[in-house]
N, CA, C and O atoms as a Maestro MAE file, in Angstrom:
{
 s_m_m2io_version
 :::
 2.0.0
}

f_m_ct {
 s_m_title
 :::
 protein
 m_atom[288] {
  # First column is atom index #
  i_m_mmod_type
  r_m_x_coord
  r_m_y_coord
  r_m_z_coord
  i_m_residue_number
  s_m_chain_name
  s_m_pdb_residue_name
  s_m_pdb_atom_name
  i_m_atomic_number
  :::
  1 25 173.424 -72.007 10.683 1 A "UNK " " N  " 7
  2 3 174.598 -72.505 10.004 1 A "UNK " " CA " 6
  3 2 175.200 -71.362 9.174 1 A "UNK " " C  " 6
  4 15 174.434 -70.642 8.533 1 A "UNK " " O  " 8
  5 25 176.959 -71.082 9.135 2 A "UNK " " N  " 7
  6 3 177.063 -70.245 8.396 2 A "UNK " " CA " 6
  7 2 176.977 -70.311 6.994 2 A "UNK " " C  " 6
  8 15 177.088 -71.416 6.463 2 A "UNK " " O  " 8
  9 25 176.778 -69.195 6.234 3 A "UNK " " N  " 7
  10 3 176.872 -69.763 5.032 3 A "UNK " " CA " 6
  11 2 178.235 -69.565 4.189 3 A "UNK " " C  " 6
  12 15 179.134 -68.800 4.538 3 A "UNK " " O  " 8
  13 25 178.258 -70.545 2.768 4 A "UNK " " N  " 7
  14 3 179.571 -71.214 2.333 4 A "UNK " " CA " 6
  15 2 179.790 -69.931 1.507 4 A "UNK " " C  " 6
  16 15 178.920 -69.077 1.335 4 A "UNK " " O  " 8
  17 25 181.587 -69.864 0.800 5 A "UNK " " N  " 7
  18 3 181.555 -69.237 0.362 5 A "UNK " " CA " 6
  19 2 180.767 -69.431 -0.859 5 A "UNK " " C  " 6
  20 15 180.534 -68.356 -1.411 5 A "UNK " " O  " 8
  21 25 180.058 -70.925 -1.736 6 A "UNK " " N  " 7
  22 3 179.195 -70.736 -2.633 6 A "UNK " " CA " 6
  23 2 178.265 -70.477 -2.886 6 A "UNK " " C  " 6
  24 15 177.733 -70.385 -3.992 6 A "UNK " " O  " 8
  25 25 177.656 -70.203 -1.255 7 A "UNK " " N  " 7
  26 3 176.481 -69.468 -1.416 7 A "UNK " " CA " 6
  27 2 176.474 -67.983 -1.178 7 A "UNK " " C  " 6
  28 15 175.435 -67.333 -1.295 7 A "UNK " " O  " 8
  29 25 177.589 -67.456 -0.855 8 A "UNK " " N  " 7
  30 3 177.810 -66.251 -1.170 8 A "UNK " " CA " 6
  31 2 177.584 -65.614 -2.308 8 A "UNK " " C  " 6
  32 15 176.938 -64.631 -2.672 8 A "UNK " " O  " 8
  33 25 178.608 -66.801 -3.009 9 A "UNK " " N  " 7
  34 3 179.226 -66.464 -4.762 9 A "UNK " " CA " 6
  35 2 177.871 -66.096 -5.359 9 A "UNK " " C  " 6
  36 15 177.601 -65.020 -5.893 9 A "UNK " " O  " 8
  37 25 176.718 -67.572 -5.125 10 A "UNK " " N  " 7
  38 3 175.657 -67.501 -5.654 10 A "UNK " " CA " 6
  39 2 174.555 -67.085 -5.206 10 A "UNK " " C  " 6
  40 15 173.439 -67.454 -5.573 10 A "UNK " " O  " 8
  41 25 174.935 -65.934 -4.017 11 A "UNK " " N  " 7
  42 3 173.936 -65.019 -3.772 11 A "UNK " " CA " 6
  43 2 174.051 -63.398 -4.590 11 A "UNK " " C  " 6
  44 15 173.189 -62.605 -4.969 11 A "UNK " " O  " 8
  45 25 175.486 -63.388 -4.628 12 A "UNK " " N  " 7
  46 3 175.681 -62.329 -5.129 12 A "UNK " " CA " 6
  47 2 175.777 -62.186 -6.766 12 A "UNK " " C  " 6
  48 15 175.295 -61.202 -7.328 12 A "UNK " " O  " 8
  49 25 176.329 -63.073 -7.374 13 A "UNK " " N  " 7
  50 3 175.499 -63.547 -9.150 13 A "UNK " " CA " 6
  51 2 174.171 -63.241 -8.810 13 A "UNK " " C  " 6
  52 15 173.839 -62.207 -9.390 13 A "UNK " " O  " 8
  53 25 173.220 -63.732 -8.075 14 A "UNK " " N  " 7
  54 3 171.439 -63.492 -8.318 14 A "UNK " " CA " 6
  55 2 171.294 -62.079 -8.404 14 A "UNK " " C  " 6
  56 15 170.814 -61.425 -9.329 14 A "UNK " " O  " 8
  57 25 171.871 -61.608 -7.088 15 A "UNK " " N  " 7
  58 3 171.909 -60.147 -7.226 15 A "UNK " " CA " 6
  59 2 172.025 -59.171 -7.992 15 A "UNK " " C  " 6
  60 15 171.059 -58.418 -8.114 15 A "UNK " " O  " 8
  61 25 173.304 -58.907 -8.754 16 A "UNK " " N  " 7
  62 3 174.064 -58.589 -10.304 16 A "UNK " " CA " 6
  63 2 173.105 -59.037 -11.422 16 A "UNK " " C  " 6
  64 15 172.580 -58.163 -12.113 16 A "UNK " " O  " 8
  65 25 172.799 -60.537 -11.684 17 A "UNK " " N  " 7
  66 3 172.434 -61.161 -12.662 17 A "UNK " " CA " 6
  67 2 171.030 -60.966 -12.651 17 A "UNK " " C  " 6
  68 15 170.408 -61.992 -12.926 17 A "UNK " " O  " 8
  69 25 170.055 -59.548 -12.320 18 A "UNK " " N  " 7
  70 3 168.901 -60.047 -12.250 18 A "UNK " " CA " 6
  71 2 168.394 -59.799 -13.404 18 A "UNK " " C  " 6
  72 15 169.102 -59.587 -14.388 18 A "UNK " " O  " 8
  73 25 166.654 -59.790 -13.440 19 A "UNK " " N  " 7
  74 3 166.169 -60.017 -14.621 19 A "UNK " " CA " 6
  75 2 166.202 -58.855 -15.883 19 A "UNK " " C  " 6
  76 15 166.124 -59.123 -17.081 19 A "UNK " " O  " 8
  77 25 166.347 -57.424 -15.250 20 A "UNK " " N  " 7
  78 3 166.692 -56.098 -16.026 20 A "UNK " " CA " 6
  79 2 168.277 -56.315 -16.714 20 A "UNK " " C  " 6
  80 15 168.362 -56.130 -17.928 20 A "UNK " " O  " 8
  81 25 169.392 -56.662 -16.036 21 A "UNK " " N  " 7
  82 3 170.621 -57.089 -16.131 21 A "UNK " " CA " 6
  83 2 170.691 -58.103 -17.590 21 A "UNK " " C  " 6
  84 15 171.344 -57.759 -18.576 21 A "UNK " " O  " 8
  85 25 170.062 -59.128 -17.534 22 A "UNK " " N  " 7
  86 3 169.957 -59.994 -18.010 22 A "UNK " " CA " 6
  87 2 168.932 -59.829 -19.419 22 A "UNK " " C  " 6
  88 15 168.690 -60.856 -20.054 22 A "UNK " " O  " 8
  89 25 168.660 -59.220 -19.632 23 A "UNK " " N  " 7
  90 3 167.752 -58.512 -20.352 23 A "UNK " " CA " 6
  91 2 168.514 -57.375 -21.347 23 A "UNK " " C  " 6
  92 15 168.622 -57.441 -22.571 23 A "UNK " " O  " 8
  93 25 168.862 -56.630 -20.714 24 A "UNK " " N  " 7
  94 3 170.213 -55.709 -20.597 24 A "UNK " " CA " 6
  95 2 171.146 -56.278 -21.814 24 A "UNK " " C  " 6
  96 15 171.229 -55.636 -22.861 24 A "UNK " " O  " 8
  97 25 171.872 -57.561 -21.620 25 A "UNK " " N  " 7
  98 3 172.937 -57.965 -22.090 25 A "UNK " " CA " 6
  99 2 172.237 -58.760 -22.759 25 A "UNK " " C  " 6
  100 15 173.199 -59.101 -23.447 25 A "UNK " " O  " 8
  101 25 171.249 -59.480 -23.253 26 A "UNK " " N  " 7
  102 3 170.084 -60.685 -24.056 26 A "UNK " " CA " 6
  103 2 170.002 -59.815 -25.357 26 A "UNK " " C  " 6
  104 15 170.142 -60.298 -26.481 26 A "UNK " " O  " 8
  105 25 169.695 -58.121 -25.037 27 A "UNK " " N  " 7
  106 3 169.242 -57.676 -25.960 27 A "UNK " " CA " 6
  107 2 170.444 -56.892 -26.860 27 A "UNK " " C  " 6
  108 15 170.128 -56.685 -28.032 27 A "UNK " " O  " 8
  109 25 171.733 -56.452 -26.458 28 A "UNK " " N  " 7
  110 3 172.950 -56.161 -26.885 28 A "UNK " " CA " 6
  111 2 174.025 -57.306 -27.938 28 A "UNK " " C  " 6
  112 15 174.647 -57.201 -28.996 28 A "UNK " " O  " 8
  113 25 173.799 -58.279 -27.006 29 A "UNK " " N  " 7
  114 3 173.853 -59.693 -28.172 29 A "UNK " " CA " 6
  115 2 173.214 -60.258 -29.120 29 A "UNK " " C  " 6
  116 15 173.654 -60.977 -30.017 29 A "UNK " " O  " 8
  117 25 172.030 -59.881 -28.883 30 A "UNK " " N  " 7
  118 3 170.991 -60.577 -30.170 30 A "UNK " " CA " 6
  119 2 170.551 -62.157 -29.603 30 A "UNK " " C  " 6
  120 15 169.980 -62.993 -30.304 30 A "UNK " " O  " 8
  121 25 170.967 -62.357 -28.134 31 A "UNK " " N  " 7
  122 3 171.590 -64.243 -27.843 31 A "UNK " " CA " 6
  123 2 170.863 -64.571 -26.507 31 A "UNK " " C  " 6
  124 15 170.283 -63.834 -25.710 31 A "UNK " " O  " 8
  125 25 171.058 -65.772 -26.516 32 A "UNK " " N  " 7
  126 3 171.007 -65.836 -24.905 32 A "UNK " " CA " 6
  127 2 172.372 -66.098 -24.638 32 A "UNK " " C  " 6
  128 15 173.142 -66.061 -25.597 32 A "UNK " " O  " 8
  129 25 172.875 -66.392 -23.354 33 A "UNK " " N  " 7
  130 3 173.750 -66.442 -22.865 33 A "UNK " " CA " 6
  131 2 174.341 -67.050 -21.414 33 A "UNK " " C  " 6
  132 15 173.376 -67.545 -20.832 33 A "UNK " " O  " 8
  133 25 175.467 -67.189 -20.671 34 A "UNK " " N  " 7
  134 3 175.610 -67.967 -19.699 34 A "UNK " " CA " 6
  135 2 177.024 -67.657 -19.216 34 A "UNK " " C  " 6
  136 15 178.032 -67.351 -19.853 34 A "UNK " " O  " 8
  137 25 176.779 -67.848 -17.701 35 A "UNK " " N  " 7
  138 3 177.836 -67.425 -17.267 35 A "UNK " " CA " 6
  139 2 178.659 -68.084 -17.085 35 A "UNK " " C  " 6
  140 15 178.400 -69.079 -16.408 35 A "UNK " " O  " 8
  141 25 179.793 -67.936 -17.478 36 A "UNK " " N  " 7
  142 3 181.016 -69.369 -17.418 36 A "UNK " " CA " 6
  143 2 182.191 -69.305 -16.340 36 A "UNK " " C  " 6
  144 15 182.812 -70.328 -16.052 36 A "UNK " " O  " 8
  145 25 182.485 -68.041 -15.738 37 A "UNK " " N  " 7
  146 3 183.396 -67.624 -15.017 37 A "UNK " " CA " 6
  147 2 183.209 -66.763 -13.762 37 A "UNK " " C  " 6
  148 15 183.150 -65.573 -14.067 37 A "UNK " " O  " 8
  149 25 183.090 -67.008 -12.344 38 A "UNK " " N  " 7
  150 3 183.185 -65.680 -12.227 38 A "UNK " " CA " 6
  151 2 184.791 -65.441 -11.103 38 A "UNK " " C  " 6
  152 15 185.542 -66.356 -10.766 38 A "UNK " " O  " 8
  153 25 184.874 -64.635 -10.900 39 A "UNK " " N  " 7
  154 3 186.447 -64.667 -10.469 39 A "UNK " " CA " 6
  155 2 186.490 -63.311 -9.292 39 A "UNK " " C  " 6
  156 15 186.345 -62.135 -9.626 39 A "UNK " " O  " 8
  157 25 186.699 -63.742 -8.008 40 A "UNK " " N  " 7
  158 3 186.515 -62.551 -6.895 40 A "UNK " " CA " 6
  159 2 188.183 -62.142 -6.492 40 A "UNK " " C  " 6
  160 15 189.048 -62.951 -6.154 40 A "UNK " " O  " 8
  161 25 188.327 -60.772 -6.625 41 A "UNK " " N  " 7
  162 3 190.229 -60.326 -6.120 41 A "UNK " " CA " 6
  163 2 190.023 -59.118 -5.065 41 A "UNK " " C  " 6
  164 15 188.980 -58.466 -5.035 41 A "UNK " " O  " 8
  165 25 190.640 -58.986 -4.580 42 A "UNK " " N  " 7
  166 3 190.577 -58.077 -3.590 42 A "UNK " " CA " 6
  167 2 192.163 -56.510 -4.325 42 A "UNK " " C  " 6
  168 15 193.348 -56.795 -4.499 42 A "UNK " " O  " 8
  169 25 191.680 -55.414 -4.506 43 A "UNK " " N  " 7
  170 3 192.459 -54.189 -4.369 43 A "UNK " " CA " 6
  171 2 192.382 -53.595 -3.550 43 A "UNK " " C  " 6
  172 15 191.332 -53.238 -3.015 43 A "UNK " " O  " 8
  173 25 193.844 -53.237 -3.121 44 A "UNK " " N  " 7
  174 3 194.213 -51.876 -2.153 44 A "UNK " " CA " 6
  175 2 194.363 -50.784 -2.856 44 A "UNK " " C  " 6
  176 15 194.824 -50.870 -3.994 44 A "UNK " " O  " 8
  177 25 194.015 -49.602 -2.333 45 A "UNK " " N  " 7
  178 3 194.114 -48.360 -2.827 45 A "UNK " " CA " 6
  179 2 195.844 -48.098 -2.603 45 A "UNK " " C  " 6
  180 15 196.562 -48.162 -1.605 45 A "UNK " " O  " 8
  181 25 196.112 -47.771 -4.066 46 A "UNK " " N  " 7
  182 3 197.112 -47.522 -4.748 46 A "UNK " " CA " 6
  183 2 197.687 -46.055 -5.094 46 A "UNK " " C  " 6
  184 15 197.263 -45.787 -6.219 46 A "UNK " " O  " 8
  185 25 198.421 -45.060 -4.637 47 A "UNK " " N  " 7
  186 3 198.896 -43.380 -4.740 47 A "UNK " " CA " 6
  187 2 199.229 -43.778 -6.545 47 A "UNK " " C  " 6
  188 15 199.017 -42.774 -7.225 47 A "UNK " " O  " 8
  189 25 199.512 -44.531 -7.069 48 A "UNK " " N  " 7
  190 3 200.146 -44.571 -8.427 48 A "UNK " " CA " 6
  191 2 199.900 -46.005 -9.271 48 A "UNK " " C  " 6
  192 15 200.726 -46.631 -9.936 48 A "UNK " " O  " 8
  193 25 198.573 -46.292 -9.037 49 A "UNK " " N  " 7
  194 3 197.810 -47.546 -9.434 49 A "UNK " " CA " 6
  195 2 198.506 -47.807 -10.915 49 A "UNK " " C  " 6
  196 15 198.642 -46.825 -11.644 49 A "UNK " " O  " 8
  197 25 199.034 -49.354 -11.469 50 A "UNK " " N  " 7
  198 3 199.833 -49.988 -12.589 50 A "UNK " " CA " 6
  199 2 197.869 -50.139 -13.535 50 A "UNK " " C  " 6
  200 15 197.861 -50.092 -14.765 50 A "UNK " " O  " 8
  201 25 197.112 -50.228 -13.115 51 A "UNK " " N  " 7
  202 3 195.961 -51.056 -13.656 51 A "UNK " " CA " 6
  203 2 194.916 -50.411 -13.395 51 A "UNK " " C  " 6
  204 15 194.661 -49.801 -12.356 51 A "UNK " " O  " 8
  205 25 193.965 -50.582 -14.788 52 A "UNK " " N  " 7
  206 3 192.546 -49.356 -15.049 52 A "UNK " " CA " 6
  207 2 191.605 -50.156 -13.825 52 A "UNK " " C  " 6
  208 15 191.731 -51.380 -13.771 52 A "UNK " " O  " 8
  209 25 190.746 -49.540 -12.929 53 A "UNK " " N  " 7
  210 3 189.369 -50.015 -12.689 53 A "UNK " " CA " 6
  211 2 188.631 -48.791 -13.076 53 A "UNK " " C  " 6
  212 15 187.957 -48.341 -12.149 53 A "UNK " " O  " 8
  213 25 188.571 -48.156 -14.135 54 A "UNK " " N  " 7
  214 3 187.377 -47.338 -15.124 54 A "UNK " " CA " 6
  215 2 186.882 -48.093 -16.371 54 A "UNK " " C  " 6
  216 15 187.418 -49.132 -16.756 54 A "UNK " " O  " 8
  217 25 186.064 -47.645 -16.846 55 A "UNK " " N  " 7
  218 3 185.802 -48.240 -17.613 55 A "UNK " " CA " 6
  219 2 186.337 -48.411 -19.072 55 A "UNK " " C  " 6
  220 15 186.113 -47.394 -19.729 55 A "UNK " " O  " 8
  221 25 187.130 -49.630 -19.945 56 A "UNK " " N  " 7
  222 3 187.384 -50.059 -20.638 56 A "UNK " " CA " 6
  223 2 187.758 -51.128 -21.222 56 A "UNK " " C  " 6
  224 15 187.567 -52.130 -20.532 56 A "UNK " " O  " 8
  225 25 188.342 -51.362 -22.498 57 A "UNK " " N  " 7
  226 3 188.006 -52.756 -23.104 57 A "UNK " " CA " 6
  227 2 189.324 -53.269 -23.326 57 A "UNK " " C  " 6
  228 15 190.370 -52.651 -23.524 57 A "UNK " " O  " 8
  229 25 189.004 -55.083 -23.231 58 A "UNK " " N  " 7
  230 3 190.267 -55.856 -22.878 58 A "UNK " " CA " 6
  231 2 189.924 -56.389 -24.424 58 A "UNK " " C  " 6
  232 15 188.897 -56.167 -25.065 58 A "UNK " " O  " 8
  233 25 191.048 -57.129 -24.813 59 A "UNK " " N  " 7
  234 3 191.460 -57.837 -25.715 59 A "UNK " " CA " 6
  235 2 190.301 -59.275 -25.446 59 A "UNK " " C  " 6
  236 15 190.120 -59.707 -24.307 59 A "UNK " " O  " 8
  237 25 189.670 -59.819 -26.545 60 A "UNK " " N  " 7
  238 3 189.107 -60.781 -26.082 60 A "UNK " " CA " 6
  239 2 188.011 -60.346 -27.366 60 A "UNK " " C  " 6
  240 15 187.756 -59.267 -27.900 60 A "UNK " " O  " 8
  241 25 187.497 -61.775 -27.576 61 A "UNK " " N  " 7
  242 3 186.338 -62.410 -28.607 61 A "UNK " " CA " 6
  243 2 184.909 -60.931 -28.713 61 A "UNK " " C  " 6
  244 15 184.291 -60.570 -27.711 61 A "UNK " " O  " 8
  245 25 184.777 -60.581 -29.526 62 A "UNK " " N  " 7
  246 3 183.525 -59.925 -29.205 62 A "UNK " " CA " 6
  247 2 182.080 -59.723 -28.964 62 A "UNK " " C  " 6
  248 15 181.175 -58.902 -28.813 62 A "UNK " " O  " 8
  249 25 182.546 -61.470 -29.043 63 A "UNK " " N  " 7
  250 3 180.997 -61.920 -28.433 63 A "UNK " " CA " 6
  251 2 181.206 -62.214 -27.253 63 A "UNK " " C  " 6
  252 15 180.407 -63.021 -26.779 63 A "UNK " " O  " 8
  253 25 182.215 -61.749 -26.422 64 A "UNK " " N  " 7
  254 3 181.893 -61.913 -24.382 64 A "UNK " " CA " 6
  255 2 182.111 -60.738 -23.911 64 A "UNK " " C  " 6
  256 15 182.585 -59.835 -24.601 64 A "UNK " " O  " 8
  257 25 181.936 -60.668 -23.231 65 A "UNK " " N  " 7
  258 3 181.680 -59.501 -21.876 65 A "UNK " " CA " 6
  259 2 182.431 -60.001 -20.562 65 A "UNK " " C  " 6
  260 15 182.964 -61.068 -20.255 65 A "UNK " " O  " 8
  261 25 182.260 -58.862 -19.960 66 A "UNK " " N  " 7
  262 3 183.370 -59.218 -18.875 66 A "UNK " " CA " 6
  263 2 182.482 -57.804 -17.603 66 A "UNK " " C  " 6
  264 15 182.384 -56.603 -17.853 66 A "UNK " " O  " 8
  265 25 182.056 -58.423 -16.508 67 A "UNK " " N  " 7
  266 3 181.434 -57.535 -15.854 67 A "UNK " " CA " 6
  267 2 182.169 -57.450 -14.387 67 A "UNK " " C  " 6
  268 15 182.613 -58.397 -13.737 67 A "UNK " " O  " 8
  269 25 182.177 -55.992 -14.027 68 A "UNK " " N  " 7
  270 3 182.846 -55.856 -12.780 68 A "UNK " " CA " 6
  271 2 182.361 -55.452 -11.867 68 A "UNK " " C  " 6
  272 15 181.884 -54.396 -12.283 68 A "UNK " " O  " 8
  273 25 182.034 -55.551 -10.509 69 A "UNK " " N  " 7
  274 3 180.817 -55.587 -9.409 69 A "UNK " " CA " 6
  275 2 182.056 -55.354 -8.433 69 A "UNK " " C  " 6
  276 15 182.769 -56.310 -8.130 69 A "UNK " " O  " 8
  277 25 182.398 -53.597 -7.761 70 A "UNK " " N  " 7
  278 3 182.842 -53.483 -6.998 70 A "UNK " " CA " 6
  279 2 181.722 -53.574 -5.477 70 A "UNK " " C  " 6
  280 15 180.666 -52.957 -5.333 70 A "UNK " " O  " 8
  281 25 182.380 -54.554 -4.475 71 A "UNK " " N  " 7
  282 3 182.053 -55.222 -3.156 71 A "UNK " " CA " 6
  283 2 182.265 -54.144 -1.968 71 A "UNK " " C  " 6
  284 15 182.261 -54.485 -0.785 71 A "UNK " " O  " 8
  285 25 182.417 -53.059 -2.318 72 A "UNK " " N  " 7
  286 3 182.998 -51.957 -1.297 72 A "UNK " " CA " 6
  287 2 181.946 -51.265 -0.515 72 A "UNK " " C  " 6
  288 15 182.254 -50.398 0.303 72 A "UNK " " O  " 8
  :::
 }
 m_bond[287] {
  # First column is bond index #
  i_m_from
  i_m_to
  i_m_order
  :::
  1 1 2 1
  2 2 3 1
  3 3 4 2
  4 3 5 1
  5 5 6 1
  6 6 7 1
  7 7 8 2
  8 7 9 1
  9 9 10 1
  10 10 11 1
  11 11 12 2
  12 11 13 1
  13 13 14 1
  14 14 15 1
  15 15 16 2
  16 15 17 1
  17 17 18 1
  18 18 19 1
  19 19 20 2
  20 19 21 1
  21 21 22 1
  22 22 23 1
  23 23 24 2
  24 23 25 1
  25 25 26 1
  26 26 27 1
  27 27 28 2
  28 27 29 1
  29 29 30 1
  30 30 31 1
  31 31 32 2
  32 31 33 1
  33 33 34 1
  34 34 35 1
  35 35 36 2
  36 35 37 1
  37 37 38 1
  38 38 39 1
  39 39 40 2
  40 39 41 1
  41 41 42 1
  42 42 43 1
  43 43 44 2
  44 43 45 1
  45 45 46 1
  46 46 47 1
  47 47 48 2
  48 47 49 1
  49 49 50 1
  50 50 51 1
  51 51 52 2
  52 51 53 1
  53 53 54 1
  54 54 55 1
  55 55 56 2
  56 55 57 1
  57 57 58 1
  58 58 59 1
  59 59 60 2
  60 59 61 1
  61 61 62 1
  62 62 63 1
  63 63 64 2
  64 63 65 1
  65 65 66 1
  66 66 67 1
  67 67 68 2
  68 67 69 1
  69 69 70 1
  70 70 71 1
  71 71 72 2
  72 71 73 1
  73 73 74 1
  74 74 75 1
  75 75 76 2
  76 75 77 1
  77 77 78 1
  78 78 79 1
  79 79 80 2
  80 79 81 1
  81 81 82 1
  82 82 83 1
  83 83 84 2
  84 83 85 1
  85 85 86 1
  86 86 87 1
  87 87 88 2
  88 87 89 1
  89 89 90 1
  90 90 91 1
  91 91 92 2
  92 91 93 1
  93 93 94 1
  94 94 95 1
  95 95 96 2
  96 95 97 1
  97 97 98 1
  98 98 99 1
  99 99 100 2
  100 99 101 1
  101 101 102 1
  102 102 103 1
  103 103 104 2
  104 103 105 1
  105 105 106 1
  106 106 107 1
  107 107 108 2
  108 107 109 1
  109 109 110 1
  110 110 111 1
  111 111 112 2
  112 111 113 1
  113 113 114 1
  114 114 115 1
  115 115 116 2
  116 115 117 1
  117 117 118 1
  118 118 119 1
  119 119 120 2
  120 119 121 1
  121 121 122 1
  122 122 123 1
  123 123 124 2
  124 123 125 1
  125 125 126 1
  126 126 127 1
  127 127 128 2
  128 127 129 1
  129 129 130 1
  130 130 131 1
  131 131 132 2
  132 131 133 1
  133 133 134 1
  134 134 135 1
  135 135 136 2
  136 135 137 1
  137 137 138 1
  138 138 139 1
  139 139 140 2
  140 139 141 1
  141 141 142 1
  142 142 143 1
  143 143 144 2
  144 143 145 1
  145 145 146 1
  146 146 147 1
  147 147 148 2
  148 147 149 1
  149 149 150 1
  150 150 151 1
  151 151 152 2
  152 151 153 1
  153 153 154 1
  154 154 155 1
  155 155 156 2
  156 155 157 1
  157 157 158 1
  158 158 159 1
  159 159 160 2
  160 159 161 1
  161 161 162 1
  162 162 163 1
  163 163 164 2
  164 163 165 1
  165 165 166 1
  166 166 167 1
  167 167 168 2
  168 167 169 1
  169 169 170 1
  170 170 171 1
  171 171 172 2
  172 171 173 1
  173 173 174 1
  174 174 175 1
  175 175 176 2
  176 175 177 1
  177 177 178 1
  178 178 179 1
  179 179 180 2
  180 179 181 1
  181 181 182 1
  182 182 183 1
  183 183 184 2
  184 183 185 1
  185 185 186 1
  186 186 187 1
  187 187 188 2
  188 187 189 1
  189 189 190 1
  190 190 191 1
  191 191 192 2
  192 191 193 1
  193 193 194 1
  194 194 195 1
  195 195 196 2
  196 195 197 1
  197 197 198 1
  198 198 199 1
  199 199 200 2
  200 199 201 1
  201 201 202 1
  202 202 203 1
  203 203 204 2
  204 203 205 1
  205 205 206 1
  206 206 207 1
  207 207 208 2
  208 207 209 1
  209 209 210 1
  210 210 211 1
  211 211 212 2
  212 211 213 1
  213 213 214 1
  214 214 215 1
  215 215 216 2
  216 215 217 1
  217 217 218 1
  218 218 219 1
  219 219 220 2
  220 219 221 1
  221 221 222 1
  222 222 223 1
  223 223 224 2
  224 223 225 1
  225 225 226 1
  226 226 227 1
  227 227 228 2
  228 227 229 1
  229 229 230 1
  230 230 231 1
  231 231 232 2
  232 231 233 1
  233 233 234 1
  234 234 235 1
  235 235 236 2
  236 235 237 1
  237 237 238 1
  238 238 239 1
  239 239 240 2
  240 239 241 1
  241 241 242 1
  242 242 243 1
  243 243 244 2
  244 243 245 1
  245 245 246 1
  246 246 247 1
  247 247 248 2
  248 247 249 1
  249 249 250 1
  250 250 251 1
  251 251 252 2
  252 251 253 1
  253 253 254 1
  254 254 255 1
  255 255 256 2
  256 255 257 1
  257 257 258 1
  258 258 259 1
  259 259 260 2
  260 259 261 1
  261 261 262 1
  262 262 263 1
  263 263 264 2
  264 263 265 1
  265 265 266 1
  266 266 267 1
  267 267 268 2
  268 267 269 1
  269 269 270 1
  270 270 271 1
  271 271 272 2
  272 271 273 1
  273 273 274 1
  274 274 275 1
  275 275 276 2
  276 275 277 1
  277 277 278 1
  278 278 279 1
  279 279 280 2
  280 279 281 1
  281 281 282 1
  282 282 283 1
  283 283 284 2
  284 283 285 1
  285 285 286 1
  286 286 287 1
  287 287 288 2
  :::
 }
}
């Protein structure tokens, strides 16, 4: 049977999310924590790209994180 795209989704969270990862970010917070979102987009390579994929910080609460897992 093929599999769905939610078991994709939630093969590839296990993957990312493992126990070093998770550990990783447990101990940077002081917290535990949980994942509430995750959100998959597809980019084309761009000669004069409008938008960062390096690393930096968005506007937003400073108790969340925001993690990016290029699929390439």
């Amino acid at each position: 049977m093929p599999e769905t795209s939610f078991g994709l989704v939630n093969r590839i969270i296990a993957s990312v999310m493992n126990e070093h990862t998770t550990e990783i970010i447990r101990d940077y917070f002081e917290a535990h924590f949980s994942i509430s979102c995750a959100i998959f987009s597809e980019a084309f390579p761009d000669a004069d790209p409008i938008t960062s994929f390096r690393w930096h910080k968005d506007y937003g609460p400073s108790c969340q994180t925001h993690i990016m897992v290029y699929l390439d």
